[in-house]
N, C-alpha and C positions, 0 to 999 in steps of 0.2 A: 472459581472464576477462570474462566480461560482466555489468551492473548492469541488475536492471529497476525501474524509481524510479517511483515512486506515487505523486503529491502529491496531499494531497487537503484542501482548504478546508471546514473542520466548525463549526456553530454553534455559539458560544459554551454556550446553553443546555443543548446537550447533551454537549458536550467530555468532561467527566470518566467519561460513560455510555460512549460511543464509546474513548475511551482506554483502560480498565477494560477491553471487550470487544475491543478491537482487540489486547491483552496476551496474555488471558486464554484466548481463543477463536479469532478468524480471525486473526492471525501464526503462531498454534501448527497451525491447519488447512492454512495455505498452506508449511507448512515439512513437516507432515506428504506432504505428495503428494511428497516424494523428489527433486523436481527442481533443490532450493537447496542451496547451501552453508552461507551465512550470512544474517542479516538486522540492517539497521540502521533507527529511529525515530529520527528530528531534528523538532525544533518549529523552526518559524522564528520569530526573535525581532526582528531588523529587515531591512527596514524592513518595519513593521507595515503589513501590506494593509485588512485592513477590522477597525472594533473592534467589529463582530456575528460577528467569523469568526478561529479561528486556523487557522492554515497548520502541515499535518505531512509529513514526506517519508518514506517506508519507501523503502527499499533491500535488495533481496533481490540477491546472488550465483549465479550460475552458470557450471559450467564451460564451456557455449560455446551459440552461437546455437539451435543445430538444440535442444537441452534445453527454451527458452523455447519455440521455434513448438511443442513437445510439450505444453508446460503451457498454452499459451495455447489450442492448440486440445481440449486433454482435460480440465483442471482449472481454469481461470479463467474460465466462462463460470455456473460453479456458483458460486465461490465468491466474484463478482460481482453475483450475481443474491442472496444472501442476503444481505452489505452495504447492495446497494439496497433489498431491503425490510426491513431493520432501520431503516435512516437515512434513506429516502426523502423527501423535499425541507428535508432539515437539511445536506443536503453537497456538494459537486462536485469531480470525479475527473480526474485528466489522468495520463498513463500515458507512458513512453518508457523506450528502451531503449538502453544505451550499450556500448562497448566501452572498458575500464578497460586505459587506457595505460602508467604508471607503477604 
């Protein structure tokens, strides 16, 4: 199983905007494209990084690598590029990919 984890550090100001649409809209677009199993949302609650910013983790499921480099190069350069300019200097993004042990 592999996990591709998403954290991404969002303005306070705009949190519940971005939350709201990250629910509603791109989780449901990015499970749309066929290449996940599952998906999980965590807010991190400590230790608090900055108090202009919360911290959130998605985790998306797939059944093996070669699935991601699919999505990474067919569907996440789009549904990337609409994030940034929905949130455009309200967030910052860092991306990796695991192989889920137990």
């Amino acid at each position: 199983m592999i996990i591709y984890s998403v954290t991404v550090l969002i303005k306070k100001d705009v949190e519940d905007h971005w939350l709201k649409w990250m629910k509603e809209v791109h989780i449901p677009d990015v499970i749309k494209t066929g290449y996940f199993l599952d998906w999980k949302l965590r807010k991190l609650l400590l230790p608090e990084v900055s108090g202009e910013e919360s911290t959130y983790m998605i985790e998306y499921s797939l059944q093996s690598l070669e699935k991601y480099n699919e999505y990474a190069e067919k569907a996440a350069p789009q549904l990337q590029k609409e994030h940034t300019q929905k949130f455009s200097g309200k967030f910052q993004a860092s991306r990796a990919v695991y192989q889920l042990i137990l």
